[in-house]
Backbone as ProteinMPNN parsed JSONL, in Angstrom:
{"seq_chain_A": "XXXXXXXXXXXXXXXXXXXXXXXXXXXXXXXXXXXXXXXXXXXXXXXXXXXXXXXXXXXXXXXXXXXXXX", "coords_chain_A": {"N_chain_A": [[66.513, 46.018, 6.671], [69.31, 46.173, 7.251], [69.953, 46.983, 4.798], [68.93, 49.442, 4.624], [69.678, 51.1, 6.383], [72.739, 51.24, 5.718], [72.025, 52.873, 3.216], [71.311, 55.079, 4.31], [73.553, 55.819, 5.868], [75.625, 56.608, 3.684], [74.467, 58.405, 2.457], [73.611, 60.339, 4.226], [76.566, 60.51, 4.863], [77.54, 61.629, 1.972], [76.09, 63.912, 1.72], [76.85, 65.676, 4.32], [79.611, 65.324, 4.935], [81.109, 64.736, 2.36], [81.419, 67.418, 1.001], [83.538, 68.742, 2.366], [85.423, 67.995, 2.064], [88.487, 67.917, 0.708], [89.82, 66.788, -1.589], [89.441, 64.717, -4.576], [87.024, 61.684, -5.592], [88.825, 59.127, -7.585], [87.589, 57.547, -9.346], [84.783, 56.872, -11.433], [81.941, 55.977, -11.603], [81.559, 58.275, -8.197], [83.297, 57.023, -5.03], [81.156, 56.581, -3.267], [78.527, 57.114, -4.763], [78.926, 54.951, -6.042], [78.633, 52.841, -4.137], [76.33, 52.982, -3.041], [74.798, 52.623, -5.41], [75.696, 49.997, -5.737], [74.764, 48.566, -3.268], [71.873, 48.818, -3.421], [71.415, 47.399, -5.56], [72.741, 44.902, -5.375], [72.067, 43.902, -2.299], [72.848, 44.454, 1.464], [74.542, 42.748, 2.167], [76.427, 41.971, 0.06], [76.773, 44.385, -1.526], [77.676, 45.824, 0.343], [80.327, 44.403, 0.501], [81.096, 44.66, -1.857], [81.149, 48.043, -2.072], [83.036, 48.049, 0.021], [85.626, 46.883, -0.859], [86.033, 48.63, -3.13], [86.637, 50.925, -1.525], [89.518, 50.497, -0.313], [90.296, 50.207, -2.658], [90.471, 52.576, -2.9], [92.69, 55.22, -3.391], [94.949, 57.85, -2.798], [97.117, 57.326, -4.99], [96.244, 55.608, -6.572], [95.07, 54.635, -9.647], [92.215, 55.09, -10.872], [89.941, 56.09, -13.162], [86.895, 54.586, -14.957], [85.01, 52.416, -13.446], [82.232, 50.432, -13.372], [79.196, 49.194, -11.276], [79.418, 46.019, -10.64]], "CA_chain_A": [[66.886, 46.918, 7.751], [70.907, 46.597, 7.475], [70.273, 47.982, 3.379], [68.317, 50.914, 5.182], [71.062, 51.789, 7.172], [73.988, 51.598, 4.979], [72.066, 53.557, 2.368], [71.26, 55.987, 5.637], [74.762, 55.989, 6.294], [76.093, 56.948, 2.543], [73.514, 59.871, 1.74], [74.613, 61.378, 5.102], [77.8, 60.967, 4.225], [77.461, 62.539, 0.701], [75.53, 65.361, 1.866], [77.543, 66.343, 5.362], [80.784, 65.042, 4.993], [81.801, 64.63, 1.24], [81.408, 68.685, 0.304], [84.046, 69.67, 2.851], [86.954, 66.971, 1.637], [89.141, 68.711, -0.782], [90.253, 65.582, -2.293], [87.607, 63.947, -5.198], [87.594, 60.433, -5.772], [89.474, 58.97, -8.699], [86.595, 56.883, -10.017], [83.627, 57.042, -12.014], [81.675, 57.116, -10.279], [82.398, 58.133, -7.277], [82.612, 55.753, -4.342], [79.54, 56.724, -2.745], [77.511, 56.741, -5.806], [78.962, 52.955, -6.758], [77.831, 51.886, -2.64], [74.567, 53.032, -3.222], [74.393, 51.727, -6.414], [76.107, 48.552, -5.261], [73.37, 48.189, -2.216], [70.586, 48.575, -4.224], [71.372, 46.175, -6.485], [72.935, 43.647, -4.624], [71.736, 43.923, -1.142], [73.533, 45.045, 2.314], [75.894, 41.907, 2.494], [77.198, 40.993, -1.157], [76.892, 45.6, -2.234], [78.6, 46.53, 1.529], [81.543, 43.804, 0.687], [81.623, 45.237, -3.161], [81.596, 48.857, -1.609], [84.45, 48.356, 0.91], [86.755, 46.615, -1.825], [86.113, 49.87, -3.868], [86.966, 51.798, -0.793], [90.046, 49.948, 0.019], [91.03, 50.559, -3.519], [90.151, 54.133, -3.434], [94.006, 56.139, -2.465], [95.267, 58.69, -4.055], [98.073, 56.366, -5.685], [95.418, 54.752, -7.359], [94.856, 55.156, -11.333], [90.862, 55.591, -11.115], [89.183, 55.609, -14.132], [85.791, 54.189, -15.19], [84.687, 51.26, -13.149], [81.166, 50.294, -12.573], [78.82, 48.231, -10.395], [79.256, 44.601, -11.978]], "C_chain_A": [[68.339, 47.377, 7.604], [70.936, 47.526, 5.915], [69.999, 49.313, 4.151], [69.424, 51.784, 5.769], [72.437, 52.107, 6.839], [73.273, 52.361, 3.774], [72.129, 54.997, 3.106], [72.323, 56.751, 5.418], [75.64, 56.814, 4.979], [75.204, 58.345, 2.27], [74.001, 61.092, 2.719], [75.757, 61.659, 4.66], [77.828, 61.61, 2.842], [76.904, 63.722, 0.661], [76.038, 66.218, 2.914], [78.706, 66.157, 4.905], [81.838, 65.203, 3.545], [82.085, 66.429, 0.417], [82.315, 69.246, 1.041], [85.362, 69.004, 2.747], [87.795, 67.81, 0.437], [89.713, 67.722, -2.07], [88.825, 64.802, -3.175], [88.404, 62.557, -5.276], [88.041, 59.868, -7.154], [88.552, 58.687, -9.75], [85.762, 57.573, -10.306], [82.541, 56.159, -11.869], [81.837, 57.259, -9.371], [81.802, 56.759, -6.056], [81.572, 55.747, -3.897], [78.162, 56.473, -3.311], [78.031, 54.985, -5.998], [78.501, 52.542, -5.03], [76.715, 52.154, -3.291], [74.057, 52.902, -4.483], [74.196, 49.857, -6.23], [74.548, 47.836, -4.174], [72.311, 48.075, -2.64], [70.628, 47.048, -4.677], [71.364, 44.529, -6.211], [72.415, 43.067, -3.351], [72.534, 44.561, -0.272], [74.674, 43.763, 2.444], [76.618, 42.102, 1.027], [77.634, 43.013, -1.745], [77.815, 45.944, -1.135], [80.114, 45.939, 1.087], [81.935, 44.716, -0.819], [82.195, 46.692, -2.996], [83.118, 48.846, -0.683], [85.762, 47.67, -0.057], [87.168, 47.808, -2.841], [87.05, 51.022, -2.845], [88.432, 51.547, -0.361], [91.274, 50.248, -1.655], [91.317, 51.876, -3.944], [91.279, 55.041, -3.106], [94.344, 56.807, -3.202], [96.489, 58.051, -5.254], [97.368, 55.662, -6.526], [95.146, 55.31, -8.927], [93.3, 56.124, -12.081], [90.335, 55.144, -12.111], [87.023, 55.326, -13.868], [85.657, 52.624, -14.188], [83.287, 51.364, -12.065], [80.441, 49.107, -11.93], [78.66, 46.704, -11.117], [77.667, 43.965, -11.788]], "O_chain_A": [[68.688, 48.549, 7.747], [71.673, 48.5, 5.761], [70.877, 50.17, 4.244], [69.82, 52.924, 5.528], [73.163, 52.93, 7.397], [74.192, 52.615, 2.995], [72.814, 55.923, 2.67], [72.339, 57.899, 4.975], [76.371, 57.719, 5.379], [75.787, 59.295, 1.747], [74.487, 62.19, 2.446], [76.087, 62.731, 4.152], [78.618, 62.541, 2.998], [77.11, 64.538, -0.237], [75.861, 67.426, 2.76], [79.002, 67.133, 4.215], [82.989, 65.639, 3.57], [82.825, 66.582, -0.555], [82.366, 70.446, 0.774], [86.34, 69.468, 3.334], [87.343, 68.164, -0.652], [89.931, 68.042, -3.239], [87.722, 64.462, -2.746], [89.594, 62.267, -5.147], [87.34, 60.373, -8.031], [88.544, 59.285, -10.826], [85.617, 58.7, -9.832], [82.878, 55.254, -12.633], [82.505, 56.303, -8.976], [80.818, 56.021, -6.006], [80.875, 54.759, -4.129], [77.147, 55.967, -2.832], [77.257, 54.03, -6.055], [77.782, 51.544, -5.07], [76.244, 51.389, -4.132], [72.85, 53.071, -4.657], [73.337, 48.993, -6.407], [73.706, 46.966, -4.395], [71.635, 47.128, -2.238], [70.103, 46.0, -4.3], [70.673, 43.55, -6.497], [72.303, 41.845, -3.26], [73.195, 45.425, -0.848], [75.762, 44.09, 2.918], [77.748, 42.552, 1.216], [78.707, 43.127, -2.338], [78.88, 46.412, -1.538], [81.079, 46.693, 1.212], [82.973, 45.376, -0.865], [83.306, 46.949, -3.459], [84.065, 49.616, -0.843], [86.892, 48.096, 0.179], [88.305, 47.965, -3.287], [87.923, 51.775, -3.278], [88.836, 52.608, 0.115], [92.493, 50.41, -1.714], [92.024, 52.293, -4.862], [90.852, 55.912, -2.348], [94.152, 56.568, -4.395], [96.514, 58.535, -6.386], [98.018, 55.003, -7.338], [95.047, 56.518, -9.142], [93.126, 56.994, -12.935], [90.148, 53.932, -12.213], [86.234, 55.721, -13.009], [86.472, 51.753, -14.491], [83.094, 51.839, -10.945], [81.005, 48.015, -12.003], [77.853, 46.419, -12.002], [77.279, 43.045, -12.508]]}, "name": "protein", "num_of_chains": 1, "seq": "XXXXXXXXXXXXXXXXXXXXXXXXXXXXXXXXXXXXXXXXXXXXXXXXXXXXXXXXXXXXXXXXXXXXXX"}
């Protein structure tokens, strides 16, 4: 139920919200794609905590690069 809802929550967001940001994200891929990679994979506790450490690292000060779902 909680995966359902945080994948919910990410697709919305990637389809309303992410096309009107002018700013992209540093990473590869972006954060949205690594949550909903992350969630899949892992579940809604262990992919949500991997997602928000991504997100947390995500600023524009940040280097970016390649980094994917471990």
């Amino acid at each position: 139920m909680l995966k359902k809802l945080f994948i919910f929550l990410i697709r919305f967001y990637q389809k309303y919200i992410s096309p009107m940001k002018r700013t992209k994200c540093p990473y590869c891929p972006t954060c949205s794609a690594y949550g909903l990679e992350a969630i899949k994979k892992h579940g809604a506790i262990k992919g949500g905590a991997l997602t928000a450490w991504r997100l947390i690292r995500c600023n524009p000060f940040s280097r970016g690069g390649f980094d994917p779902v471990p």
